[in-house]
N, C-alpha and C positions, 0 to 999 in steps of 0.2 A: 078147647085150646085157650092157650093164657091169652088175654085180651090187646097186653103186650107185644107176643108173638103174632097175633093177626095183623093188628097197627103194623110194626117194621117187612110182615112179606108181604103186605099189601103195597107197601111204598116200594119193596126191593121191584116188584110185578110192576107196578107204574113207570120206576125209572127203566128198567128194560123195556118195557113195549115205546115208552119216549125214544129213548136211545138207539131202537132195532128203527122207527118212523121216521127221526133225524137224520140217521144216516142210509137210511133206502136211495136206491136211483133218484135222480132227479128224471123231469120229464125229457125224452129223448128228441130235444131238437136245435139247429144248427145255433152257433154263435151271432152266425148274421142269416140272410134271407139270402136265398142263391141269385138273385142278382147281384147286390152286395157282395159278395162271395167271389162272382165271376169276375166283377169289375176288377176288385184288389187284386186276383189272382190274376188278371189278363197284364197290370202292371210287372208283374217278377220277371226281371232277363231269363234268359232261358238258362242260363251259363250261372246262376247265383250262388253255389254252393264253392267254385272254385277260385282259387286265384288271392288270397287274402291274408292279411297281417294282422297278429296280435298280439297284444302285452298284458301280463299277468299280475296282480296287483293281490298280496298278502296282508295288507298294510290298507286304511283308510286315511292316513295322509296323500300318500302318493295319488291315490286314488282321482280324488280330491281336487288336487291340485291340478291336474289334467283335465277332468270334468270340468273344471273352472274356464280352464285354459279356452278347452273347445267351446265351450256356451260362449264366453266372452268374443272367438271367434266366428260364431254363427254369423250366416249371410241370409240366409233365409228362411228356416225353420227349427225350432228346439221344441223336440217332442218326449217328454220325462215322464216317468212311470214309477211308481215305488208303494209298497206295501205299507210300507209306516212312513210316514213324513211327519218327524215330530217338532213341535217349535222353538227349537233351542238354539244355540248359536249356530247350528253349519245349518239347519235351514233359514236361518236369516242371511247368510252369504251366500247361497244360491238364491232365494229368493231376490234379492237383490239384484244379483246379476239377471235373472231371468225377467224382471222387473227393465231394466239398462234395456236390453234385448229388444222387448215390448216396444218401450219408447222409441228405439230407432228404427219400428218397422216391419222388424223379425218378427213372425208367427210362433207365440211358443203358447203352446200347449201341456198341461199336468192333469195326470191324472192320479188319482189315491183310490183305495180302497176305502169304501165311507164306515166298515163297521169299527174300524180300529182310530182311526180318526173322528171320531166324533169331540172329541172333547176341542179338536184345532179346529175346529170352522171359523172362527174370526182371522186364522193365518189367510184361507185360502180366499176369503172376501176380501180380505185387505188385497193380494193379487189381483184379482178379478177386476179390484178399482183401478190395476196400477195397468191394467191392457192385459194379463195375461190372462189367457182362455184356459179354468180352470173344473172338473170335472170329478166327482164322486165315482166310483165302479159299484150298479147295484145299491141303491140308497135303502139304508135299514130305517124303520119306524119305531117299532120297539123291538130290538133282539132277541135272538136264537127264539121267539114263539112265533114263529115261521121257517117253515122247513128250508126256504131257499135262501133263508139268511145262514144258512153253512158256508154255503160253497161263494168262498172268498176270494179276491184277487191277489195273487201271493207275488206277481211276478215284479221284477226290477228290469227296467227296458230303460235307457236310454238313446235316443237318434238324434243325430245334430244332421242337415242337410242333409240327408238321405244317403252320407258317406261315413261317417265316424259312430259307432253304436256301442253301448256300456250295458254288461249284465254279470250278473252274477247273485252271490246272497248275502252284499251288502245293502242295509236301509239308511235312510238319513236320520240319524240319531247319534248325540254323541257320543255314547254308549261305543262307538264303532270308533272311533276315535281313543277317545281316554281310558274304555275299560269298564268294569264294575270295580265296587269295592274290593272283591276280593279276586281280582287279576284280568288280566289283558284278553281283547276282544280279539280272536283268531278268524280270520276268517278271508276269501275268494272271488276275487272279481276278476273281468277282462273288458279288454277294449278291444272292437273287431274295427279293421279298416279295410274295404272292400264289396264286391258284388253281396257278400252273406248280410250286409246291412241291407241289404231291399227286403227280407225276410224276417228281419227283425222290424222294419216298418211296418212290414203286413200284419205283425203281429200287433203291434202297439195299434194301428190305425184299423183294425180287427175289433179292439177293444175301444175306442174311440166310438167308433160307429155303435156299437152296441151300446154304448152306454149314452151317447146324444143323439142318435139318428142322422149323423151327417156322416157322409161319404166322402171321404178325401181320397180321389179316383185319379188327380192330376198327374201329369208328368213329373211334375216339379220336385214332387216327394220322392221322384225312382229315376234321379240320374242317370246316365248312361255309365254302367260299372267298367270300372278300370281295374285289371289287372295291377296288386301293388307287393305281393306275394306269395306262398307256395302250399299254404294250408286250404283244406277239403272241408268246410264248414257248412254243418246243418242245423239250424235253428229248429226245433222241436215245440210248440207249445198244448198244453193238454188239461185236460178240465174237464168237468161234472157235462157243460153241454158243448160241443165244438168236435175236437177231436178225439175225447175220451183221453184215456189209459195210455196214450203215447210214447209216454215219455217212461213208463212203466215198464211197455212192453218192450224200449230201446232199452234198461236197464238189465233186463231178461236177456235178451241177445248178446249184449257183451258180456255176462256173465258164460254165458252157455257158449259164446266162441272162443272167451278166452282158451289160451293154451299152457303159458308157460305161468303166469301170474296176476290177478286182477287186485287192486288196493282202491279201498273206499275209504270218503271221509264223510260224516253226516251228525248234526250234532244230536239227531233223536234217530231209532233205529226200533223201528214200531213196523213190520217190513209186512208184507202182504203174504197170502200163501204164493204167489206167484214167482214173489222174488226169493224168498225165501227159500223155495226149493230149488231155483238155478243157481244160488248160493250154497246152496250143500251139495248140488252135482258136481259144481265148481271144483269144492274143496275135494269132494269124493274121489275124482277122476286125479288127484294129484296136484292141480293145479294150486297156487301160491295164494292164499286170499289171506288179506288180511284187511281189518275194517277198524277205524279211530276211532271214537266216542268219547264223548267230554265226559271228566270223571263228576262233572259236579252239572244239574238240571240250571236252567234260568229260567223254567217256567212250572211252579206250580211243584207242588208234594209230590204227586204221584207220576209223572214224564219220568223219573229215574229209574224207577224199580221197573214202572213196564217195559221201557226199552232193557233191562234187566233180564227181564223171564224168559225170553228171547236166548239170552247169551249161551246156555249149556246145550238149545238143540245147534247151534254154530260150531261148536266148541266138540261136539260131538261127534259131528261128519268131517272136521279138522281144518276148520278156519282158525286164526289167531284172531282177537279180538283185546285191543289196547285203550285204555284208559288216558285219554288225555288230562294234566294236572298243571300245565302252566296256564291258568285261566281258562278262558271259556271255548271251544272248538265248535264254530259256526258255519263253516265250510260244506260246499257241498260240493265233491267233485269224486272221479274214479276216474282211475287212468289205469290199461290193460296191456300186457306184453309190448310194452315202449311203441304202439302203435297207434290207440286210439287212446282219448280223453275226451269229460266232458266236465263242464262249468256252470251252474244255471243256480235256481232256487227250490228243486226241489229236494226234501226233505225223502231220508226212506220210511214213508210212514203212510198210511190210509189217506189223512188231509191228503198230505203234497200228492200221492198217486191217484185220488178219486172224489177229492172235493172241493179242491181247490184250482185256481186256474195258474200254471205256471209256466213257464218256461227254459229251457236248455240249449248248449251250444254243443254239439260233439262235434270234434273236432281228427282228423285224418292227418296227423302231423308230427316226425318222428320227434323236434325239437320242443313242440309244443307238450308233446308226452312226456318227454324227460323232464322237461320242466316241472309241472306236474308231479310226476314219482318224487323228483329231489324234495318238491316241496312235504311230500307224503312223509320221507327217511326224514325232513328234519323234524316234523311235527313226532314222529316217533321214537326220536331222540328224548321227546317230553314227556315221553306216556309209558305206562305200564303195562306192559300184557297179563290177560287173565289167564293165570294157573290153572289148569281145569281139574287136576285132586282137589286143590281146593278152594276152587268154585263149588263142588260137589259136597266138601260139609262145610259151606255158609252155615250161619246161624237159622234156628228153624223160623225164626220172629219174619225175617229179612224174605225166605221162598213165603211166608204167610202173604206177605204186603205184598211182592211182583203177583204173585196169584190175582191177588185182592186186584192191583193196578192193574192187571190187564183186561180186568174185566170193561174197562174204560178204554181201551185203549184205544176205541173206531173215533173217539173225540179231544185226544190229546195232544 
């Protein structure tokens, strides 16, 4: 055999057995230690799912400006969580405010995920000097050559006094704001007010613990919840060790109860066999699916075609599948027969369902639903549906490359 030939299958064999190693289970054990565990859980009201108010935010001003609003109004705890916090102007204005906060007393706590943040560590020191209790998730030494530096902290938590909570799949970057060069940042957040903020604590103060060893078991963090509205709110979080596949398997069930019509937005669509085939029973059985997808990737050559190779077994069992093209579609959210909806950070892809640690709101709310869909028809207004004659004779270059990219696609 040409020497050639040996050299490149030897490499092709290296990066698969890397690849099949990286993304193996991780070891099967809890988030926190079942004492830890009991303690948090012995704080949730009993009643924390019901009774609750929220607003929907399209937009990273509005966002924003609220976030501000409530930190600037904290009384005794600001607990903030986010996957990218990078150091450009909006996080020097929250820093700032969260800094104010510090000074007067208020416990405010951050945490980031350390493998993406490495380059800001002088942000989060300068914090740390100003009072504010600031925290890495999983500190990497040297990346990805270590199997557990995968499995990443992806979620965006916000808790101001254990009453007003912020999530969705906005990061602090102004990218979220201004846009890229070539067009506008789309993208989904909410603000929960009510008993369903004690369970987005648990989650943030879940992650806390795990990551510093201290237990924040107090009262103080789990008010006594007041009824202040009519929506049925579940906070979901899910990960490589903790709960698992969660949030996966909730995505499974609204697919396979929908009846009349299910609409997904996701800006990558790398889908599991899991979901992927309650997506085709979906469309099979008649029911209405239709799923968004940004026309243009923001990460990386190959995220396009793979979520790509995908598209013709959808299109086959008779989903619609649309092309977003006013800028970038970062949203992640599905809303089913005007009944349920949900809001959070995960991605439909391997990371977000089994390597990473994320979070979601689904929500039991007929206004919150519509909400939701209208926002779905208008993003749809901006997007193209794929033809499927001709999806079917693409160019052969173009099935060459999805092929090619999904051979990657457990790490994209």
């Amino acid at each position: 055999m040409n020497p050639i030939c040996i050299t490149l299958s030897s490499a092709a064999i290296a990066i698969a057995l890397w690849l099949a190693w990286l993304t193996g289970k991780p070891v099967n054990r809890p988030l926190l230690d079942r004492k830890s565990e009991q303690a948090l859980t012995a704080m949730l009201p009993p009643d924390s799912e019901e009774g609750n108010a929220t607003a929907t935010y399209t937009g990273f001003a509005p966002m924003l400006d609220d976030l501000l609003a409530d930190i600037n109004a904290a009384q005794h705890h600001v607990h903030i969580q986010f996957f990218k916090f990078e150091t450009d102007c909006i996080a020097q204005r929250i820093g700032d405010a969260l800094a104010t906060k510090a000074a007067q007393g208020v416990e405010v706590r951050l945490l980031y995920d350390d493998i993406v943040n490495k380059s800001h560590k002088w942000y989060y020191r300068t914090l740390s000097k100003q009072g504010v209790q600031v925290q890495g998730f999983a500190p990497v030494h040297i990346p990805f050559l270590r199997k557990q530096d995968n499995y990443r902290n992806h979620r965006k938590v916000v808790v101001i006094d254990g009453r007003t909570g912020y999530l969705g799949g906005m990061n602090i970057a102004e990218r979220y704001l201004y846009g890229l060069d070539w067009g506008p940042w789309r993208d989904t957040q909410m603000r929960i007010k009510g008993p369903a903020v004690a369970q987005m604590q648990h989650a943030f103060l879940s992650d806390w613990c795990h990551a510093t060893g201290q237990l924040l078991d107090r009262p103080a963090y789990f008010p006594k919840p007041v009824t202040v509205g009519n929506s049925r709110i579940q906070i979901l979080t899910s990960g490589p060790i903790g709960n698992g596949p969660a949030i996966m398997h909730r995505t499974v069930q609204m697919l396979d109860q929908s009846q009349e019509y299910i609409y997904l937005e996701s800006p990558y669509f790398i889908p599991t066999p899991e979901v992927m085939q309650a997506l085709c029973r979906a469309a099979q059985r008649g029911v209405d699916v239709r799923l968004l997808l940004p026309a243009r990737s923001d990460r990386g050559v190959l995220v396009l075609p793979a979520s790509m190779s995908y598209v013709a077994q959808a299109l086959d069992a008779g989903a619609r599948i649309g092309l977003y093209r006013s800028g970038f579609l970062h949203a992640k959210t599905i809303v089913a027969d005007d009944l349920t909806a949900t809001v959070g950070s995960t991605n439909i892809d391997p990371r977000s369902y089994l390597l990473d640690h994320e979070i979601g709101a689904f929500v039991t709310d007929r206004n919150f639903a519509l909400e939701i869909k209208h926002q779905f028809l208008a993003d749809e207004e901006q997007s193209e549906y794929i033809d499927k004659t001709a999806w079917a004779h693409r160019p052969l270059r173009r099935k060459a490359l999805e092929r090619f990219a999904r051979l990657f696609s457990s790490q994209l």
